[in-house]
MMTF fields as JSON, N, C-alpha, C and O atoms, coordinates in Angstrom:
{
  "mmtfVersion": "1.0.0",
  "mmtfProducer": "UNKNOWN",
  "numBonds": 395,
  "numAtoms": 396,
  "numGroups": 99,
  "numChains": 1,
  "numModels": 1,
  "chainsPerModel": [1],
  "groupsPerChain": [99],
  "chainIdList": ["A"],
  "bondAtomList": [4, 2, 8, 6, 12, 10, 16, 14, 20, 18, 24, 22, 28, 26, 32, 30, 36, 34, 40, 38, 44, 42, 48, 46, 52, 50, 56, 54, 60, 58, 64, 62, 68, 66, 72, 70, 76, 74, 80, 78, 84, 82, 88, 86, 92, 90, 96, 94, 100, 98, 104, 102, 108, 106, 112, 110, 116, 114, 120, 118, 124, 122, 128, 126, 132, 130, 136, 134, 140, 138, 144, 142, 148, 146, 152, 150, 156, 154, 160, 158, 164, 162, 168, 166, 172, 170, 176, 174, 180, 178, 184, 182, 188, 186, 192, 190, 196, 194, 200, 198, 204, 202, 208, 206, 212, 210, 216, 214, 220, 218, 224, 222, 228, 226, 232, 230, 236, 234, 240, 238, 244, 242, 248, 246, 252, 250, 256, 254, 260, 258, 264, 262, 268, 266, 272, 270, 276, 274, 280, 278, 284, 282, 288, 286, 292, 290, 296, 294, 300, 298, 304, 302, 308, 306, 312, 310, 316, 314, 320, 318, 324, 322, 328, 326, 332, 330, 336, 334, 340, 338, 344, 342, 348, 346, 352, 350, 356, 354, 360, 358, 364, 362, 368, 366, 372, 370, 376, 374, 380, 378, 384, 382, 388, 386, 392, 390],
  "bondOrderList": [1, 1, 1, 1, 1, 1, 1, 1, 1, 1, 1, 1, 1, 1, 1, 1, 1, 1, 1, 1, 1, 1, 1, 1, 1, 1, 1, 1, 1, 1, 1, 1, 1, 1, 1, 1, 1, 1, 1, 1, 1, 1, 1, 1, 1, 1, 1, 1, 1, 1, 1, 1, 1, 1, 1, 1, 1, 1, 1, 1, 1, 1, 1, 1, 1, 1, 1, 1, 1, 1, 1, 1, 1, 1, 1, 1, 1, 1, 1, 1, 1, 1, 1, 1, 1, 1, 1, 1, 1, 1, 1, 1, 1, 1, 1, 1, 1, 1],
  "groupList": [{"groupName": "UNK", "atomNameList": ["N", "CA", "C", "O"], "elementList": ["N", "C", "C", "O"], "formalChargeList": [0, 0, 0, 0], "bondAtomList": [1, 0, 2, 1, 3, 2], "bondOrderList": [1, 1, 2], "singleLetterCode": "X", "chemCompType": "L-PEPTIDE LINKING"}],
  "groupTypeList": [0, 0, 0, 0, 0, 0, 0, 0, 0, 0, 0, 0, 0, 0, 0, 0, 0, 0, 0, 0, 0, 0, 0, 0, 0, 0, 0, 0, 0, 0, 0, 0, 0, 0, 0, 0, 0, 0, 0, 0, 0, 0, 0, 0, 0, 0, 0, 0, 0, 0, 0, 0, 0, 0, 0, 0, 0, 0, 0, 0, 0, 0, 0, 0, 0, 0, 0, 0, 0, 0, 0, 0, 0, 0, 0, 0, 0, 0, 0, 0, 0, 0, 0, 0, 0, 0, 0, 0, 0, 0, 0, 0, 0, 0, 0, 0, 0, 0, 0],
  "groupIdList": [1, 2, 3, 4, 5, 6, 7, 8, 9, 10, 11, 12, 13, 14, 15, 16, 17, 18, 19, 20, 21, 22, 23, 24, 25, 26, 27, 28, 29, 30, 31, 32, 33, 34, 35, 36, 37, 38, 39, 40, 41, 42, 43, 44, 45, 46, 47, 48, 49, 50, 51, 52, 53, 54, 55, 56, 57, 58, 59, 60, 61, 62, 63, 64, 65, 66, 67, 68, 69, 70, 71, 72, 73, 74, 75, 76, 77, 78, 79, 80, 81, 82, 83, 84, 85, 86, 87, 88, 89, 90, 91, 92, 93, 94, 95, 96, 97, 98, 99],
  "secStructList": [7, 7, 1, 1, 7, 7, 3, 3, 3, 3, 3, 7, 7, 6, 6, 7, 2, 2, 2, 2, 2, 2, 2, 2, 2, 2, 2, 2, 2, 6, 6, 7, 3, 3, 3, 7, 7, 7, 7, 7, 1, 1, 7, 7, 7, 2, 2, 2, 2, 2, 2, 2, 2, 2, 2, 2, 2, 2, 2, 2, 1, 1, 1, 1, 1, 3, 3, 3, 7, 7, 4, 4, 4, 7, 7, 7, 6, 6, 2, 2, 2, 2, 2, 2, 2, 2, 2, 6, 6, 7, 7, 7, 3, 3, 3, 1, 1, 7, 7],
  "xCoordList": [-84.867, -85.502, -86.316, -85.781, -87.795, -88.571, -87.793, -86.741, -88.552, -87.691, -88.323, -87.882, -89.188, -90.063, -90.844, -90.949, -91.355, -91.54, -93.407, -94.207, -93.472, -94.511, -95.679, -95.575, -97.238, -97.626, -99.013, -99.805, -99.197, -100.961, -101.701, -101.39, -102.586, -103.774, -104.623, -104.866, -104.874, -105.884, -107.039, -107.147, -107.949, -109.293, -110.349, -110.256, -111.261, -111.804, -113.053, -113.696, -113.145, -114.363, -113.535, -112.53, -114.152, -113.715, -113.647, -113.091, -114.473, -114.583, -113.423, -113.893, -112.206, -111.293, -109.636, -108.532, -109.993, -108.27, -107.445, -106.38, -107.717, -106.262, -105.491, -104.267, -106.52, -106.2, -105.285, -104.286, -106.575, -105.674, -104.26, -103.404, -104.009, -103.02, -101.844, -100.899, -102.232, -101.055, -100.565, -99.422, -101.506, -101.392, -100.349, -99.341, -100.9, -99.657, -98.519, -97.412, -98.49, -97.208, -96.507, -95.571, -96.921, -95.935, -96.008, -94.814, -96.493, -96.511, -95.016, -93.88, -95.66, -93.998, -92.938, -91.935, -92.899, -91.538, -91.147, -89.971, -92.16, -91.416, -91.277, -91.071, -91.522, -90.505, -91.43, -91.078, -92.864, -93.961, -94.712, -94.608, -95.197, -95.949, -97.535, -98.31, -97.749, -99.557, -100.098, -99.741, -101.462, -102.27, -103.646, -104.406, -103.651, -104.928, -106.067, -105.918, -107.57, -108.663, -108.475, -107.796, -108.945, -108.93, -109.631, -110.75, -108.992, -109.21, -110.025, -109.481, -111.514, -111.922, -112.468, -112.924, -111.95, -112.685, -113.577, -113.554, -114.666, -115.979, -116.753, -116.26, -118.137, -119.204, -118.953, -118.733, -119.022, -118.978, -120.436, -121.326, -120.664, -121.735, -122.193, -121.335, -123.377, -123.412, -122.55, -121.47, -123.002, -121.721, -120.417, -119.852, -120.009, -118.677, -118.278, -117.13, -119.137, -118.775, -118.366, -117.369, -119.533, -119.517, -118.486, -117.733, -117.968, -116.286, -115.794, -115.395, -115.41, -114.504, -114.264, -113.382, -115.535, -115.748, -115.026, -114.162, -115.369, -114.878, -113.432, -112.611, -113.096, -111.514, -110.448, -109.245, -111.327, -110.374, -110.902, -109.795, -111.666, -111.494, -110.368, -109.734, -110.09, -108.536, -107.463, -106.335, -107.933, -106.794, -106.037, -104.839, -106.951, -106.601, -106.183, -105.586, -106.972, -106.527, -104.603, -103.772, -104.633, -102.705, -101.905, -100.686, -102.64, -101.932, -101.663, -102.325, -100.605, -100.335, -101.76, -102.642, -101.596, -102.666, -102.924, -102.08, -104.194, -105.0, -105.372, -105.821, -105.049, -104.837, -106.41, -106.478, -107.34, -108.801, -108.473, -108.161, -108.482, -108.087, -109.441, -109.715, -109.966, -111.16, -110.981, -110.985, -110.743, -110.695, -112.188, -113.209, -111.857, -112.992, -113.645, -114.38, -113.115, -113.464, -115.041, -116.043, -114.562, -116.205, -115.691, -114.711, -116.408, -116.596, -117.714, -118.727, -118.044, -119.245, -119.408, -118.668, -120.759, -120.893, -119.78, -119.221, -119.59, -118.486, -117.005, -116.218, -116.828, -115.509, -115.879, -115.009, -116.685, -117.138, -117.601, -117.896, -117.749, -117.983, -115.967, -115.692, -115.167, -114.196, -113.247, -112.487, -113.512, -113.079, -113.904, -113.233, -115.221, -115.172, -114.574, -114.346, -114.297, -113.522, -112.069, -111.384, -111.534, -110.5, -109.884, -108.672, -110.796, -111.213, -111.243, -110.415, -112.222, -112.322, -111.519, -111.539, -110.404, -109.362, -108.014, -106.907, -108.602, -107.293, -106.423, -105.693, -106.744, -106.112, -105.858, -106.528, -104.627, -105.063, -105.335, -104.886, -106.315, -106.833, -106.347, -106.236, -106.262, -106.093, -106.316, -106.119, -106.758, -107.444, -106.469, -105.578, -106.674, -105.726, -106.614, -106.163, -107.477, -108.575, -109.378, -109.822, -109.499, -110.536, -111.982, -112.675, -112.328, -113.895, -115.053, -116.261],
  "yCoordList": [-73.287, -74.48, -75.155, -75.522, -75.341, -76.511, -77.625, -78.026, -78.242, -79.258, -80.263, -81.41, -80.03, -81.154, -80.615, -79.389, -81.205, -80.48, -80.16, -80.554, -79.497, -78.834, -80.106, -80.68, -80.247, -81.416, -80.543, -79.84, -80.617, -80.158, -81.409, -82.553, -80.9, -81.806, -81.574, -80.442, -82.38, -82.106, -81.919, -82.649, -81.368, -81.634, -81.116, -79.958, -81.985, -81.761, -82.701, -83.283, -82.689, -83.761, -84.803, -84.559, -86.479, -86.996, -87.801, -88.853, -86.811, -86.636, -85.881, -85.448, -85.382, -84.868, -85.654, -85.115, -86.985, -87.993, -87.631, -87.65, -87.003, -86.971, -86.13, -86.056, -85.261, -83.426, -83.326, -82.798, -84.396, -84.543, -85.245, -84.989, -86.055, -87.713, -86.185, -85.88, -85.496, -84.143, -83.708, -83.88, -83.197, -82.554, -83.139, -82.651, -84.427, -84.662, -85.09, -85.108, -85.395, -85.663, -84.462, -84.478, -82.952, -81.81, -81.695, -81.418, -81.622, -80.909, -81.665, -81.217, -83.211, -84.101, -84.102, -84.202, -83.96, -83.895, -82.024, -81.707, -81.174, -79.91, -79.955, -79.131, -81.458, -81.488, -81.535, -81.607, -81.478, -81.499, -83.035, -84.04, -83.015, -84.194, -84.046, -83.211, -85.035, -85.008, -85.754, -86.928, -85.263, -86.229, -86.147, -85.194, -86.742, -87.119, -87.956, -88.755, -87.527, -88.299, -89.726, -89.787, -90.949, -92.063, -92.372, -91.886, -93.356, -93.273, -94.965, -96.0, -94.837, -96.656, -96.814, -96.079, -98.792, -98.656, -99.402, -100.012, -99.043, -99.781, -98.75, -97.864, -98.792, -98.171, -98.092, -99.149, -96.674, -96.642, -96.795, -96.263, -97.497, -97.145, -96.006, -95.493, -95.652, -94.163, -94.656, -94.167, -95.428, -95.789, -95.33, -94.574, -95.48, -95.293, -94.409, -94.488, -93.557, -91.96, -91.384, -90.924, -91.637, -90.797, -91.206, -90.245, -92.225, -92.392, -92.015, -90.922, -92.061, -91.028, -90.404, -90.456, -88.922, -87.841, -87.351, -86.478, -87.826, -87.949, -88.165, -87.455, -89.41, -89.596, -88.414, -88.214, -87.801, -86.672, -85.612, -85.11, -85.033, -83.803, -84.057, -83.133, -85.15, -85.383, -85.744, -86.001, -85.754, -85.387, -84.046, -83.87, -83.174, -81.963, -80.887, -79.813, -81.979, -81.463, -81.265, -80.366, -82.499, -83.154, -82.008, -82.044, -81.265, -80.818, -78.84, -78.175, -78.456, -77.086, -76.301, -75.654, -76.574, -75.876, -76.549, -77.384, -76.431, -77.395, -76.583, -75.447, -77.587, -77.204, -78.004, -79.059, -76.878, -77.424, -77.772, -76.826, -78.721, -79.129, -78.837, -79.841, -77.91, -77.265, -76.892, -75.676, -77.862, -77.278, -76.955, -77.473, -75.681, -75.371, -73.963, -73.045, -74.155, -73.357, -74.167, -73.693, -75.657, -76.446, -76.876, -77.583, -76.399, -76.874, -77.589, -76.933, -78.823, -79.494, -79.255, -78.671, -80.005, -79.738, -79.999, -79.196, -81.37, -82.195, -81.543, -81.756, -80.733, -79.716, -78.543, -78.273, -77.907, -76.9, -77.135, -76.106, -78.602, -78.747, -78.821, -78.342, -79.258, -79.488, -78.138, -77.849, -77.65, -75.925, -75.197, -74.597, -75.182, -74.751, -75.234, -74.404, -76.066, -76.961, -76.829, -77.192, -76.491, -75.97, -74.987, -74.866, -74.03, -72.668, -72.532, -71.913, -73.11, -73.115, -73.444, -73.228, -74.319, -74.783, -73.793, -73.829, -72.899, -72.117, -72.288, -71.483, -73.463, -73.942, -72.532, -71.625, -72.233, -71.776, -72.842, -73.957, -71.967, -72.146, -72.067, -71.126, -72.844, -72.144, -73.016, -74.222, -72.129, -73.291, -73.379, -72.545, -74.14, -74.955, -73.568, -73.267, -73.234, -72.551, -71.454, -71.591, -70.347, -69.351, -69.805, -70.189, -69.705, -69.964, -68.721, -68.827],
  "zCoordList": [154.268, 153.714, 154.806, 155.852, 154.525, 155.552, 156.057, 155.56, 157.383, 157.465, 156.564, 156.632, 155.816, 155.013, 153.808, 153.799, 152.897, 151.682, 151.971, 152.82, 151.092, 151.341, 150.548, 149.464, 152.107, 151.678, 150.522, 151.15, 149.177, 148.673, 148.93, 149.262, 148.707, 148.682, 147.123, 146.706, 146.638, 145.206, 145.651, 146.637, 145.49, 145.167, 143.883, 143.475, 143.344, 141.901, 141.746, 142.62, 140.945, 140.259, 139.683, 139.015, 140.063, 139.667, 138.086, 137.774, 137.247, 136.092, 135.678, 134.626, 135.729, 135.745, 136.035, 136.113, 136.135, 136.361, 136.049, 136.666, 134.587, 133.784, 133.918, 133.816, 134.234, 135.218, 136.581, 137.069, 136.876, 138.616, 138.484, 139.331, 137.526, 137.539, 137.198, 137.926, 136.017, 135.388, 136.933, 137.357, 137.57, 138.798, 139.635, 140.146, 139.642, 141.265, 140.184, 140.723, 138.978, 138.578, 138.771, 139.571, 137.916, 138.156, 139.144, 139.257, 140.504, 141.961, 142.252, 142.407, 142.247, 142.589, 142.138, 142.844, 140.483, 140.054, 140.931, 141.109, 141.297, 141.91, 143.59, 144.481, 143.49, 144.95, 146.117, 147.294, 145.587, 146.824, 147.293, 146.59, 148.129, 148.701, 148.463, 148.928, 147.662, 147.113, 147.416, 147.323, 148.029, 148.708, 147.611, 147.44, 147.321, 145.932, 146.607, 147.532, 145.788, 146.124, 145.615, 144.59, 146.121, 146.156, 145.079, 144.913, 144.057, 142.716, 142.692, 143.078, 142.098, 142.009, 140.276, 139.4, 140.518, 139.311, 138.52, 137.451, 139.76, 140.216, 140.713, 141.412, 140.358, 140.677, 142.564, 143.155, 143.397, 144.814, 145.204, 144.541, 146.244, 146.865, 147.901, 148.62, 147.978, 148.876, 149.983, 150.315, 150.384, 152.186, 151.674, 152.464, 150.982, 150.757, 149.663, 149.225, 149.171, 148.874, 150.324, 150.881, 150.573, 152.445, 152.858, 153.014, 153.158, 154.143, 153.097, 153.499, 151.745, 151.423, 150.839, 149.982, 151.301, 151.499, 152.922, 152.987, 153.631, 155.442, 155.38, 155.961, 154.481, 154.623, 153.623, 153.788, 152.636, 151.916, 153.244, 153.439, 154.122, 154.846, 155.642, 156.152, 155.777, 156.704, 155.985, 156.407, 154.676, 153.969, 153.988, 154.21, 153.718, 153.824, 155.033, 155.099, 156.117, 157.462, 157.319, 157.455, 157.023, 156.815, 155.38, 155.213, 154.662, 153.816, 154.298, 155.094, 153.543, 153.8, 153.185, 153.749, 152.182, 151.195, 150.229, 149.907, 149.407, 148.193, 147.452, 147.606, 146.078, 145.035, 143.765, 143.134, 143.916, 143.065, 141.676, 140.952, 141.267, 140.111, 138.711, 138.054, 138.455, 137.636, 136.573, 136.38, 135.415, 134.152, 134.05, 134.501, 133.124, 132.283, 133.575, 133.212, 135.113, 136.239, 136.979, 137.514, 136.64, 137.168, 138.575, 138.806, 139.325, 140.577, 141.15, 140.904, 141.92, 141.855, 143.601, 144.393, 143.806, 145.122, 146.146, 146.893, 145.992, 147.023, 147.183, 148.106, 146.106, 145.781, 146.558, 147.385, 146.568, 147.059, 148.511, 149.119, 149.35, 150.211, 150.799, 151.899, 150.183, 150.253, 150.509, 151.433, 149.654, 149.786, 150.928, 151.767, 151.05, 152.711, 153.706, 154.586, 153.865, 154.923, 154.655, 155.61, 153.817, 154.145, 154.101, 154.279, 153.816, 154.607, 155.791, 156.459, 156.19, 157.908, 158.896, 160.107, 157.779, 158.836, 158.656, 159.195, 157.664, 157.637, 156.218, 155.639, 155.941, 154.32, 153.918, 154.413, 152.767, 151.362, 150.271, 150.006, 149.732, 148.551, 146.541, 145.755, 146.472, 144.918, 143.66, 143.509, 142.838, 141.86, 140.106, 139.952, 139.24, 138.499, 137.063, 135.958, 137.517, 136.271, 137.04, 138.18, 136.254, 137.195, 137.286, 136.344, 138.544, 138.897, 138.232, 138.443]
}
């Protein structure tokens, strides 16, 4: 047994909540630690897509592996910028729907 539970990370479109909200509920009730994109509910401004865009790549820095949350198999840019990067860091990958 870890000494600690295994941390995912979500990542998706945020046209997808209800997807993601399903997500970290089953991940947690199976015992894992979920780190989810930052949910608003107010129009963002570009400044602050960008920090957090910046603040989910260190999200994922912090997680074992991430979990693309893609119904339907839609992946958008910022997801796909998200999934290289945690690629590069070694992440696994895996997605909720085939691409």
């Amino acid at each position: 047994m870890p000494d600690r539970p295994e941390i995912v990370c979500l990542c998706g479109s945020s046209r997808f909540v209800d997807e993601m909200r399903a997500a970290n509920r089953d991940l947690t009730f199976a015992g894992v630690i979920v780190v989810a994109p930052g949910e608003a509910d107010e129009v963002v401004t570009p400044e602050q897509k960008l920090a957090l865009d910046a603040l989910h790549l260190s999200k994922i820095d912090l997680a074992d592996r991430v979990l693309v949350v893609n119904p339907g198999g839609y992946v958008g840019e910022s997801t796909r910028r998200e999934i290289a990067h945690a690629r590069a860091t070694g992440k696994p990958v895996s997605f909720t729907d085939p691409v």
